[in-house]
C-alpha positions as CSV (number, residue, x, y, z in Angstrom):
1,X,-0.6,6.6,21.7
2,X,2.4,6.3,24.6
3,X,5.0,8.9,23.9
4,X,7.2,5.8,25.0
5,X,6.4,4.0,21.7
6,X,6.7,7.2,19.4
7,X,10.2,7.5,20.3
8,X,11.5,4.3,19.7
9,X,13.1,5.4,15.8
10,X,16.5,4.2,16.5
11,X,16.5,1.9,19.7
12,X,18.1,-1.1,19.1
13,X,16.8,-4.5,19.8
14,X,18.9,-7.7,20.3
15,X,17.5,-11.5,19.4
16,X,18.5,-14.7,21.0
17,X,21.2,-15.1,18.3
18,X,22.8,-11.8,18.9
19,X,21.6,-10.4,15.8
20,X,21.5,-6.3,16.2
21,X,18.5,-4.6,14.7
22,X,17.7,-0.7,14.5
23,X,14.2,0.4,14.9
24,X,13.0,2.8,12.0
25,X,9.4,3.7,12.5
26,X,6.2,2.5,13.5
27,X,4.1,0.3,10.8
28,X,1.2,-0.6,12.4
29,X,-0.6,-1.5,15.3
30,X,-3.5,-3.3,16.9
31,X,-4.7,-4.2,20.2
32,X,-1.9,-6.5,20.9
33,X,1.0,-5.5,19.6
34,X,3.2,-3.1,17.3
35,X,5.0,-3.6,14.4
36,X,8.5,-1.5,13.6
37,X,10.3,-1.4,10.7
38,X,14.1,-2.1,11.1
39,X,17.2,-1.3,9.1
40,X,16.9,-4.3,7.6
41,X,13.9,-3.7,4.6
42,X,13.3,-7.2,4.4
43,X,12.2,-7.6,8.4
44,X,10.2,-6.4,11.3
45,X,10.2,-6.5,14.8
46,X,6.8,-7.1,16.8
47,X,5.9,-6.3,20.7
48,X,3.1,-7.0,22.4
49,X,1.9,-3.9,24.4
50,X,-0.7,-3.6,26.8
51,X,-4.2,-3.5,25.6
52,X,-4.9,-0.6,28.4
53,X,-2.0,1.0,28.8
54,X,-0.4,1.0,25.5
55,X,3.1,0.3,27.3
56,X,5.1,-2.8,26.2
57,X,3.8,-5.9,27.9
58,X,6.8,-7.6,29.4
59,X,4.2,-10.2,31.0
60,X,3.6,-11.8,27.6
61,X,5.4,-14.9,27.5
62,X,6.7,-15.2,23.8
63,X,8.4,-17.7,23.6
64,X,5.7,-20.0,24.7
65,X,3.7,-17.8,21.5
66,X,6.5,-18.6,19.2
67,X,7.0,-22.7,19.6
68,X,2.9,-22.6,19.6
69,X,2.7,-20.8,16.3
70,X,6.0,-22.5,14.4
71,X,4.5,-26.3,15.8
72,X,1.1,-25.1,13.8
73,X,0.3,-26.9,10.4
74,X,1.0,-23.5,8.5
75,X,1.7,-24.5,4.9
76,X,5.0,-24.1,3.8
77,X,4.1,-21.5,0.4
78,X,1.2,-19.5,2.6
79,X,1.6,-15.8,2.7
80,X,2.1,-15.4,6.5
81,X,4.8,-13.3,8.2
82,X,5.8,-16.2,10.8
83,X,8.6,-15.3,13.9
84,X,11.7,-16.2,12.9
85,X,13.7,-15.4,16.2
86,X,12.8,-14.4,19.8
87,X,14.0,-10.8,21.0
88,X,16.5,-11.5,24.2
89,X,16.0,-8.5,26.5
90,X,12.6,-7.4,25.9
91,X,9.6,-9.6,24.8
92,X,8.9,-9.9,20.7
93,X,9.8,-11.7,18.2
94,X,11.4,-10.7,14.8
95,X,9.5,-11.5,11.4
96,X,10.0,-11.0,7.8
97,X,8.5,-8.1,5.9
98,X,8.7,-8.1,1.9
99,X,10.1,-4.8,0.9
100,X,7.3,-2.8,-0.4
101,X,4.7,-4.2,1.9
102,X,2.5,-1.3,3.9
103,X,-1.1,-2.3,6.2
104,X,-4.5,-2.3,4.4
105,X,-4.8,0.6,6.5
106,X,-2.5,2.5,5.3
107,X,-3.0,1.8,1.9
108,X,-6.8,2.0,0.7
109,X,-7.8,4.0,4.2
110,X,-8.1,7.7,3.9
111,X,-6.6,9.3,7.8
112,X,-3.9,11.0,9.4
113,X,-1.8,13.3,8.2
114,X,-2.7,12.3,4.2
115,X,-6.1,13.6,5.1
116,X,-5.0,16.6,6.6
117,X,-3.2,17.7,3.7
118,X,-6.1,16.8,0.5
119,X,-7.2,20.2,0.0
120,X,-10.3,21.2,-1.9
121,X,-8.1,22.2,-4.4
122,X,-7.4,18.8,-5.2
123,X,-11.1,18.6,-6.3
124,X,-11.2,17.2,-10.4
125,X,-13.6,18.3,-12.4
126,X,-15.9,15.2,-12.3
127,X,-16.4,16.2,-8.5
128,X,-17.2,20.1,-8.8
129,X,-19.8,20.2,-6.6
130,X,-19.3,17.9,-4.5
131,X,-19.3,19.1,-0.9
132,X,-15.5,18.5,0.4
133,X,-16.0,16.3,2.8
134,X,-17.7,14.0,0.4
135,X,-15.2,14.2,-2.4
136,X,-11.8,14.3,-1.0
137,X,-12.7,10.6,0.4
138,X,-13.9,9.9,-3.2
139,X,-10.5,11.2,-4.6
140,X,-8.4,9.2,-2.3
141,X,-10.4,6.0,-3.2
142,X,-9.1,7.2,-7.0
143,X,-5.5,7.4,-6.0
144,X,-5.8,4.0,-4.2
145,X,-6.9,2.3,-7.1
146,X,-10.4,2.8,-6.8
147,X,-12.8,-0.5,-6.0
148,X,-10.6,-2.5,-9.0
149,X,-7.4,-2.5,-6.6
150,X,-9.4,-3.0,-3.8
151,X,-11.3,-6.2,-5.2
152,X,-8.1,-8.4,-5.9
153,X,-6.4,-7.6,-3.0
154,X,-9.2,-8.6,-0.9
155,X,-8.9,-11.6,-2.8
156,X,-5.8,-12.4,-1.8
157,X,-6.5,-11.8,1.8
158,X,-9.6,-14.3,1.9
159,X,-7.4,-16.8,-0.3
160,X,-5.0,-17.0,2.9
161,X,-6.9,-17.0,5.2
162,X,-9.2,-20.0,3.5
163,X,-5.7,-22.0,3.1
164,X,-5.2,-21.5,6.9
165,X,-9.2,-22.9,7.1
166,X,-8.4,-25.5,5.1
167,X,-5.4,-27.0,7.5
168,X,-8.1,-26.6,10.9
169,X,-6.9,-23.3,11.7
170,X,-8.0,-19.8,12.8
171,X,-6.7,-16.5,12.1
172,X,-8.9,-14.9,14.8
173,X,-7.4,-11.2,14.8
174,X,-8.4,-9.7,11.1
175,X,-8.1,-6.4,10.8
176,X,-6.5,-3.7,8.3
177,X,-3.7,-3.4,10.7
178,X,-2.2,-6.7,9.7
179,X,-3.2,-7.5,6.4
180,X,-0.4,-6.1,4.3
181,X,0.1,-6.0,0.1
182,X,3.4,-5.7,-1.2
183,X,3.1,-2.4,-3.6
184,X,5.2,-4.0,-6.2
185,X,3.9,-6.8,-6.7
186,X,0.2,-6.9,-5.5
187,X,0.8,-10.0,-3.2
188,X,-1.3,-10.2,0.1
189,X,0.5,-11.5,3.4
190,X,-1.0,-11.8,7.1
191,X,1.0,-10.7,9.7
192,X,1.1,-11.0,13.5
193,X,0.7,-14.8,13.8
194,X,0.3,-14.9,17.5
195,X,-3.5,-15.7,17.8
196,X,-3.1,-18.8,14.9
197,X,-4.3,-21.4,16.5
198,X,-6.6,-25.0,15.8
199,X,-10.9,-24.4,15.6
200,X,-12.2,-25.3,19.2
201,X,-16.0,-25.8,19.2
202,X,-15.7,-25.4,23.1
203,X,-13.4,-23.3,24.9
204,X,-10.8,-21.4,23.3
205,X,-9.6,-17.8,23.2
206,X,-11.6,-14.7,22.2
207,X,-9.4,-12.5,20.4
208,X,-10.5,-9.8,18.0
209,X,-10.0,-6.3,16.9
210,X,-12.6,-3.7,18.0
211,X,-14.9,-2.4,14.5
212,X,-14.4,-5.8,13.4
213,X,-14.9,-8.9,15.8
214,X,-17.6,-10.8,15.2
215,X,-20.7,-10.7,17.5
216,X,-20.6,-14.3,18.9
217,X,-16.9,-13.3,19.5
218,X,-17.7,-9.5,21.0
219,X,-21.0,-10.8,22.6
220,X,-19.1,-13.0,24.8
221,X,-21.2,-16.1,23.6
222,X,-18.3,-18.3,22.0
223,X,-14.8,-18.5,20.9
224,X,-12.9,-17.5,17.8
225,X,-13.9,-19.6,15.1
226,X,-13.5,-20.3,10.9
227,X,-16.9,-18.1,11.2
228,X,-15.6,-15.2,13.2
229,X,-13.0,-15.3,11.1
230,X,-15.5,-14.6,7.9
231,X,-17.4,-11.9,9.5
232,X,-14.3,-9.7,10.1
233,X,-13.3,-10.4,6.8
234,X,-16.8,-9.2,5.4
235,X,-16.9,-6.3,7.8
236,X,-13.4,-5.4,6.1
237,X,-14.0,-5.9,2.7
238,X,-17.3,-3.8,2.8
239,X,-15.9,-0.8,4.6
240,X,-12.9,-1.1,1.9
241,X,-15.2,-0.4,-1.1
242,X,-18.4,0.9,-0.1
243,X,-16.3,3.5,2.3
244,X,-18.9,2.8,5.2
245,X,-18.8,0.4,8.0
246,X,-22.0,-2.2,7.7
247,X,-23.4,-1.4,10.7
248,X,-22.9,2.4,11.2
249,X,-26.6,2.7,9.7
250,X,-29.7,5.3,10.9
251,X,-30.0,3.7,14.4
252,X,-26.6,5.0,15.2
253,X,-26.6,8.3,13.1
254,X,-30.1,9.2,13.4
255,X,-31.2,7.7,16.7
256,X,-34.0,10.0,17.6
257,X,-35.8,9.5,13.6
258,X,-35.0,6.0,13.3
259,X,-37.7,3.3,13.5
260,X,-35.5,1.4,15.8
261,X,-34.2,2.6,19.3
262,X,-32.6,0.7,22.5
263,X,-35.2,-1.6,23.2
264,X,-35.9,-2.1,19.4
265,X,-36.2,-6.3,19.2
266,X,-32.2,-6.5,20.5
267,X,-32.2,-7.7,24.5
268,X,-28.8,-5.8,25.4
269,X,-27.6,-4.1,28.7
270,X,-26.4,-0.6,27.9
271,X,-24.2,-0.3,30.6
272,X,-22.0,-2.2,28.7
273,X,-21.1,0.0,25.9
274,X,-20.1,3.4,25.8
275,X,-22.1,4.6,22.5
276,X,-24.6,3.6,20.2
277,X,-21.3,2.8,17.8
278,X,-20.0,0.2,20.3
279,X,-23.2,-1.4,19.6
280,X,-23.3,-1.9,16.2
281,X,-19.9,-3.0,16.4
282,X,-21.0,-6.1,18.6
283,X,-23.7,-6.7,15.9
284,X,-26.4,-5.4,18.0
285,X,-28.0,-3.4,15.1
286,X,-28.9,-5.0,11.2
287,X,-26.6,-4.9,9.0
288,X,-27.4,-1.5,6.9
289,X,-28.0,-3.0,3.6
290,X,-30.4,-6.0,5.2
291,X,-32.9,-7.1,3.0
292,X,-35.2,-7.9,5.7
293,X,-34.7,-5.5,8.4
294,X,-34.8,-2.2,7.1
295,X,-34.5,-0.2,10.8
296,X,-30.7,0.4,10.6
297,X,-30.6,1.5,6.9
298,X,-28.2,4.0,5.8
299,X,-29.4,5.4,2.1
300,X,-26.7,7.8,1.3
301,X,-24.0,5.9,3.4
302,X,-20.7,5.5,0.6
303,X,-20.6,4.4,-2.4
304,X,-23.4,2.9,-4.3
305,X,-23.7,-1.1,-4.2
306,X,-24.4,-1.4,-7.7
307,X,-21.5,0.5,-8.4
308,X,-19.0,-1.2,-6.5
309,X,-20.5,-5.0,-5.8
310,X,-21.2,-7.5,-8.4
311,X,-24.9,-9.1,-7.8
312,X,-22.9,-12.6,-6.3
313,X,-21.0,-10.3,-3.7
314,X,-24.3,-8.6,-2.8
315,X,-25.7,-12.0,-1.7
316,X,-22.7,-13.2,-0.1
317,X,-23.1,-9.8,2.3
318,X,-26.3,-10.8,3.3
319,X,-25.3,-14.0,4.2
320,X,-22.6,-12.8,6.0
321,X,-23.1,-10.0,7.4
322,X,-27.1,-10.1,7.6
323,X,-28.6,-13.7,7.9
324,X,-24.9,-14.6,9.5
325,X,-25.6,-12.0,12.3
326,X,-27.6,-14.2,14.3
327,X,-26.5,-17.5,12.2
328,X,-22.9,-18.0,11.9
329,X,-23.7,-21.4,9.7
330,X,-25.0,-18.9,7.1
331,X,-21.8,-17.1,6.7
332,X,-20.0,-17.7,3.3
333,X,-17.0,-19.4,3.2
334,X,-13.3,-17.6,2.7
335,X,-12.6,-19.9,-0.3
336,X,-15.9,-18.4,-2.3
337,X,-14.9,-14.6,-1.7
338,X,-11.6,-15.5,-3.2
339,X,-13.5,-16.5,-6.3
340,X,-16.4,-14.3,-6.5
341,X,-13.8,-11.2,-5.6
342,X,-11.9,-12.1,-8.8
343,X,-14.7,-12.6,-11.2
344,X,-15.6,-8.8,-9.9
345,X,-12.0,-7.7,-10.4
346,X,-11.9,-9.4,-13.9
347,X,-15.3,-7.5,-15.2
348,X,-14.5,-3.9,-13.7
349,X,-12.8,-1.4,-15.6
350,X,-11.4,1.5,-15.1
351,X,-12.2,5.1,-16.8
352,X,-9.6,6.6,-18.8
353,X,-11.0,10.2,-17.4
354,X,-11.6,9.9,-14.0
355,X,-9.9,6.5,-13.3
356,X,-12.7,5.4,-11.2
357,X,-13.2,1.6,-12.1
358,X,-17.1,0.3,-12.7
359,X,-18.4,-3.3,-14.3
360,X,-18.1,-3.6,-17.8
361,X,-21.8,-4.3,-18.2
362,X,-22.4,-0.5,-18.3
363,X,-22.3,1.5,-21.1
364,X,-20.6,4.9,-20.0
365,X,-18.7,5.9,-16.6
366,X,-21.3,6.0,-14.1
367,X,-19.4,8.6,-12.3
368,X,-18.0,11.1,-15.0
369,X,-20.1,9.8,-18.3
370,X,-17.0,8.9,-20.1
371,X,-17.6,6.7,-23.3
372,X,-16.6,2.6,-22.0
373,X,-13.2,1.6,-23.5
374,X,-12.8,-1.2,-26.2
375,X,-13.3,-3.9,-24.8
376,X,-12.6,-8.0,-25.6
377,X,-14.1,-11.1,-23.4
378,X,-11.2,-13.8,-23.0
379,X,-12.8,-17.4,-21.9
380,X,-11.6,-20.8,-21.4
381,X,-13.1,-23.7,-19.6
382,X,-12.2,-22.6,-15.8
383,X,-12.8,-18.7,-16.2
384,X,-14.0,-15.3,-18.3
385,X,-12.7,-12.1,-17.6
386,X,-12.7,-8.7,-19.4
387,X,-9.8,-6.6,-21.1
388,X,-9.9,-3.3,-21.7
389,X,-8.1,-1.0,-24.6
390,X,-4.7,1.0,-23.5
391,X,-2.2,-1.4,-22.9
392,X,0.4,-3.1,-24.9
393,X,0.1,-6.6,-23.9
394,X,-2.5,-9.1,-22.2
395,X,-1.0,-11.1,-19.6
396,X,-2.9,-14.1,-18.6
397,X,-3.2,-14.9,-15.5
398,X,-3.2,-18.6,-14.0
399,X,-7.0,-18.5,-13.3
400,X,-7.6,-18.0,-16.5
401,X,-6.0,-21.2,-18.0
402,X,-6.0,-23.5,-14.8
403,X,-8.7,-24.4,-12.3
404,X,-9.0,-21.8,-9.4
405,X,-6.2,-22.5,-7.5
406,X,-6.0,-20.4,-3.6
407,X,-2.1,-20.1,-3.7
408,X,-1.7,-19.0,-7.1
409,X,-4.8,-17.8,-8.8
410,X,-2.8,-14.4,-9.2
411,X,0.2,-15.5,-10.8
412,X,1.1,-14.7,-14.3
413,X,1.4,-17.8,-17.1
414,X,3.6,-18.1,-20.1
415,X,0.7,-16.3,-22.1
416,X,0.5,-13.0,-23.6
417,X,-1.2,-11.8,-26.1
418,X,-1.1,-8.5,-28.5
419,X,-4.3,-6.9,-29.0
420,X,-5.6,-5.1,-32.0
421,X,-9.0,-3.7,-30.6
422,X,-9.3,-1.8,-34.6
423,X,-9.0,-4.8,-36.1
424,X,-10.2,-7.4,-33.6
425,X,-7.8,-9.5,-33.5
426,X,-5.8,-11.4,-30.6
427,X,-2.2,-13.6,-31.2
428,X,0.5,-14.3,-28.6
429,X,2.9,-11.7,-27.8
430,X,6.6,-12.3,-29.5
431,X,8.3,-15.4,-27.5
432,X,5.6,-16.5,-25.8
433,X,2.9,-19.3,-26.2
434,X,-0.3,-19.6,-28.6
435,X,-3.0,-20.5,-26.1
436,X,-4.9,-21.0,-29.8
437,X,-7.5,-23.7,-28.5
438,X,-7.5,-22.6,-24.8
439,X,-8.6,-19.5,-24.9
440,X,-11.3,-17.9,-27.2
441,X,-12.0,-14.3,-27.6
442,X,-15.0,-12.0,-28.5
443,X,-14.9,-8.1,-29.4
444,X,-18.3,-6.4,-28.7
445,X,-20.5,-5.9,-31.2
446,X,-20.8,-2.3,-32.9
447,X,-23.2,-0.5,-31.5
């Protein structure tokens, strides 16, 4: 990283209003640009920097970026940081940043300086005997709000972007780096809205971040597209909760013992990478969880998939990331994850011991052996979903009472509901409505 950029804490930037903003530290950062915090909590300021040197780019012509991107069908309610102003002496824009909002890859990625101080004595019980370097990634998944957390706020993310699909656009630079939830709240917002533009079936730019472009994209062989787009969303979402990327598998690890090699079936010129990583990256090797190509399988690589994916997500990996390889048609669309990410969310659970969170078809913690909580099943006509024993109130979400809605699937209704897990009995909270004929309920039976 430039010492340039470290030091900016402090500098002040000036936009074409003459508004006066105070650089606080850095937020993130991706091949295009950096985001600062400023004084201000509730914005940002973003520069584009130079891909190669890491030095501000003052060839990027932002203006030309910011009446492209504010002329874009965006709808009005979507969760995008859009510019607001242009910076006046130095090229960037200004955007607004919810207070409370960090990167994806701050929040649920284990790095930096929080790794460097998780000692082994942080180690609970349920992990004695863990080697270290297997368990502190395990605790920090725990403190991160295990795969539960991780599930609805990858929701959120693919309900974005499939509203931006929906209006003809791409997102075309998806990474952790600019997907940010608000900590308070839960809501997921894109920033750095530079590369939105309209699909182009010919033509068209080839943006992405490295790890998670698409292979089309990386390969050279076409442009960002509503299908790239999917991929690095896939690519994301796995690494998120099975804590392994989906193509660092044996041919990358194991090279020398792995059934597949160089010239294994994949015409390539391997002049063009550095390392056998750069290659999966470029989707060059099978995905590692492939159910027809088992040469780039990783057995002992994070988590384990029945632990962490419901048997619908499975399949839609495959798609994605292992029949989609090679055929981008085959890819599942954005608006599907949303769903099939909140059905997972609303049947996990999470263990009052270890507070690891598992599906509420199993009987005991899979990871500690903690007894399941109490459980009861609400359902109406549009949804199911699972509550578990230890808090005060139910709140029901929309989803639950309305048809699967993109924008506000999330939000809360005027339903809550008190429930007696002794006695098995549900009623609405005091003040708020009986959803009595909307919503029927069923305790477990005794065992």
């Amino acid at each position: 990283m430039s010492e340039g950029l470290l030091s900016r804490s402090g500098e002040i930037r000036v936009d074409e209003f003459g508004n006066v903003f105070s650089l606080r530290n850095e937020l993130s950062r991706g091949g295009q640009g950096v985001v600062y915090r400023t004084k201000d909590p509730d914005l940002a300021i973003k520069q584009p920097i130079n891909s190669e040197t890491g030095e501000i780019d003052y060839q990027s012509n932002m203006r030309s970026i910011f009446r492209g991107v504010r002329s874009l069908p965006i709808p009005n309610d979507a969760r995008i940081a859009l510019p607001l102003s242009i910076l006046r002496d130095e090229p960037g824009y200004v955007m607004r940043l919810l207070r409370g909002m960090f990167p994806f890859d701050g929040v649920f990625y284990l790095k930096g300086e929080t790794k460097e101080r998780m000692k082994e004595g942080d180690i609970p019980e349920w992990l004695k005997g863990v080697d270290p370097d297997q368990a502190i990634p395990l605790i920090y998944y725990v403190r991160s709000g295990s795969t539960r957390k991780r599930l609805i706020a990858l929701a959120g993310c693919a309900a974005v972007l499939a509203r931006l699909h929906a209006n003809g656009l791409v997102y075309c630079d998806l990474s952790p780096n600019n997907v940010f939830i608000d900590k308070a709240t839960g809501e997921v917002w894109l920033i750095d809205a530079d590369n939105l533009r309209f699909e182009q079936r010919r033509g068209g730019a080839t943006v992405y971040t490295p790890r998670f472009g698409a292979p089309e994209v990386v390969q050279g062989l076409a442009a960002s597209r509503e299908v790239s787009d999917v991929w690095s969303f896939a690519v994301m979402a796995f690494e998120m909760l099975a804590l392994n990327h989906p193509f660092i598998g044996s041919r990358v690890l194991d090279p020398e013992g792995s059934d597949g090699g160089w010239d294994c079936g994949d015409p390539v010129d391997e002049a063009d990478f550095e390392d056998l990583d750069e290659m999966a990256y470029a989707g060059y090797f099978p995905f590692i969880d492939d159910e027809e190509d088992d040469t780039n399988e990783a057995p002992d690589a994070g988590l384990p998939r029945i632990l962490i994916l419901t048997p619908m997500l499975r399949w839609m990996f495959q798609q994605t990331l292992g029949y989609g390889r090679s055929k981008p048609h085959k890819r599942t669309p954005l608006s599907l994850w949303s769903m099939a990410l909140a059905q997972a969310y609303d049947h996990s659970l999470i263990c009052p011991n270890c507070r690891m969170s598992y599906y509420s078809e199993e009987d005991v913690c899979p990871y500690c052996d903690t007894e399941k909580p109490r459980t009861v099943t609400l359902e109406s006509r549009f949804w199911d979903m699972v509550v578990q024993e230890g808090n005060a109130e139910a709140i029901v979400p929309h989803r639950l009472v309305h048809p699967f809605d993109l924008q506000c699937f999330n939000d809360e209704t005027d339903y809550r509901l008190v429930i007696d897990y002794e006695n098995k009995t549900v009623k609405p909270s005091r003040g708020h409505e009986d959803p009595s004929g909307i919503i029927s309920f069923e305790f477990p039976e005794e065992a």
